[in-house]
C-alpha positions in Angstrom: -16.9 -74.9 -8.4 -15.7 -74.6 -4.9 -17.5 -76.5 -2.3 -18.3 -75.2 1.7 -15.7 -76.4 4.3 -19.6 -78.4 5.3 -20.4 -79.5 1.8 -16.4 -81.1 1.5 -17.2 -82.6 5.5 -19.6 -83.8 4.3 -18.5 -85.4 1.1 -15.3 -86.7 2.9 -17.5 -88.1 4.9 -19.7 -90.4 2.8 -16.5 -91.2 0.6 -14.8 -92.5 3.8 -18.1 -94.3 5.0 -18.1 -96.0 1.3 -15.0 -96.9 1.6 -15.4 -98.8 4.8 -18.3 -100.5 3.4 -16.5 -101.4 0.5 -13.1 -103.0 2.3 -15.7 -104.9 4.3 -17.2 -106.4 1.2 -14.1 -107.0 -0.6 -12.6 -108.5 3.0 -15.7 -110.6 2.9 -15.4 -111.6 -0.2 -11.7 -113.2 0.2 -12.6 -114.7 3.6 -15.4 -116.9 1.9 -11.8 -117.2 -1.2 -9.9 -118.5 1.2 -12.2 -121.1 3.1 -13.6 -122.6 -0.4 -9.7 -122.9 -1.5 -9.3 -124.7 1.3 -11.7 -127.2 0.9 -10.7 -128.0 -2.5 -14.1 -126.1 -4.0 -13.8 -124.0 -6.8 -14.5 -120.0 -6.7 -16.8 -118.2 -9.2 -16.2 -114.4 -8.7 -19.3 -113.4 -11.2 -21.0 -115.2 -8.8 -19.8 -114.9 -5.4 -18.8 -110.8 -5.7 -22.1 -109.5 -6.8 -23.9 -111.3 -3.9 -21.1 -110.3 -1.1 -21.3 -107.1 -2.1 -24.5 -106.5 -2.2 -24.7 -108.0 1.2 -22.7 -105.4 2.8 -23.3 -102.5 0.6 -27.4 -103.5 1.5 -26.0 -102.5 5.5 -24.5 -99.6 4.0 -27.6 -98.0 3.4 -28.3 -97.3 7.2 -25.5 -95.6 7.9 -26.2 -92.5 7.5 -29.4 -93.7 10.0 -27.0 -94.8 13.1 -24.6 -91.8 12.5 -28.1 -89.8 13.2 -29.3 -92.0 16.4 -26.1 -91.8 17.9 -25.8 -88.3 17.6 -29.6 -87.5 18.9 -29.5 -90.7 21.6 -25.5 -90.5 22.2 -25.1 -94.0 24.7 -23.9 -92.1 27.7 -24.5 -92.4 31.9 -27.6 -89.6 31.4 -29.3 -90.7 28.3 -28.8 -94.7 28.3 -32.3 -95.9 29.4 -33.7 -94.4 26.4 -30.9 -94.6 23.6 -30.1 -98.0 24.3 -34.0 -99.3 23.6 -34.3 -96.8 21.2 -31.1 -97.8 19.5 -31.8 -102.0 19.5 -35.0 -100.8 18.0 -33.9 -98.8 15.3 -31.4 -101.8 14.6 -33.9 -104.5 14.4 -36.1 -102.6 12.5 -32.7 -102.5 9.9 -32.0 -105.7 10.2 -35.2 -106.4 8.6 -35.4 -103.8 6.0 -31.5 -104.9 5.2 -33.4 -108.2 4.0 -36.4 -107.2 2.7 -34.1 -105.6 -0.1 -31.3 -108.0 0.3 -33.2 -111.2 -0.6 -34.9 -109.7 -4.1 -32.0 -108.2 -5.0 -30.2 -111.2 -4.5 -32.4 -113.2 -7.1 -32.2 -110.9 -9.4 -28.4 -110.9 -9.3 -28.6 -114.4 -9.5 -30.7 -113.9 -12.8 -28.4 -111.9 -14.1 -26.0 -114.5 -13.8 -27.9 -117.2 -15.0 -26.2 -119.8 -17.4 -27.6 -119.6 -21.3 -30.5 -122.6 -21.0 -32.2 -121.6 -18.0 -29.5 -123.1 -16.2 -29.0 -122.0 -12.5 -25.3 -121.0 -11.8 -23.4 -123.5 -9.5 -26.1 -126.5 -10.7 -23.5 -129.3 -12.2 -26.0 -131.4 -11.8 -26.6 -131.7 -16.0 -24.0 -133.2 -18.0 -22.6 -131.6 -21.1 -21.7 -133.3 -24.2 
């Protein structure tokens, strides 16, 4: 199956965007590494990497969304009175879709992870025997 010089644009595209979102994730990910290796606390990656990446991959969903405001609104000296409202509204209106899915995905990762007993993950607050 051969695919349109459009259709393999297009799918060049969305690789590349996915990969952005995905170094941004994984650079994320061994930023917060770093910081709780330096302050002596220990690193859980089945907790920490399902939670960072959903994080940014959670932004990655509006992509395609800004590529498509920019192109209608482009930010220039003719059209900035209207694409730059237009374009801080579209963004907040992200930013709080971007949580809305964000915050129950995020508890259910965290119930994926869940410790055997009910226990929350990063809770050393019970003492084993």
């Amino acid at each position: 199956m051969r695919l349109s010089d459009e259709r393999r644009a297009t799918v060049q595209q969305v690789l590349l965007v996915f990969a952005a979102w995905t170094f941004l994730a994984a650079f994320s990910s061994a930023q917060g590494a770093v910081y709780m290796t330096s302050r002596g606390l220990p690193i859980n990656w089945s907790e920490r990497l399902p939670g960072v990446f959903a994080d940014w991959y959670t932004c990655a969903l509006f992509t395609p969304l800004f590529f498509w405001i920019f192109r209608r609104y482009p930010i220039d000296r003719r059209n900035w009175r209207t694409a730059v409202p237009l374009t801080l509204l579209l963004t907040s209106l992200c930013v709080v879709l971007k949580y809305a899915l964000l915050v129950p995905l995020e508890h259910l990762i965290v119930d994926c992870v869940a410790l055997p007993g009910g226990e929350e993950p990063g809770n050393t607050s019970k003492v084993q025997s």
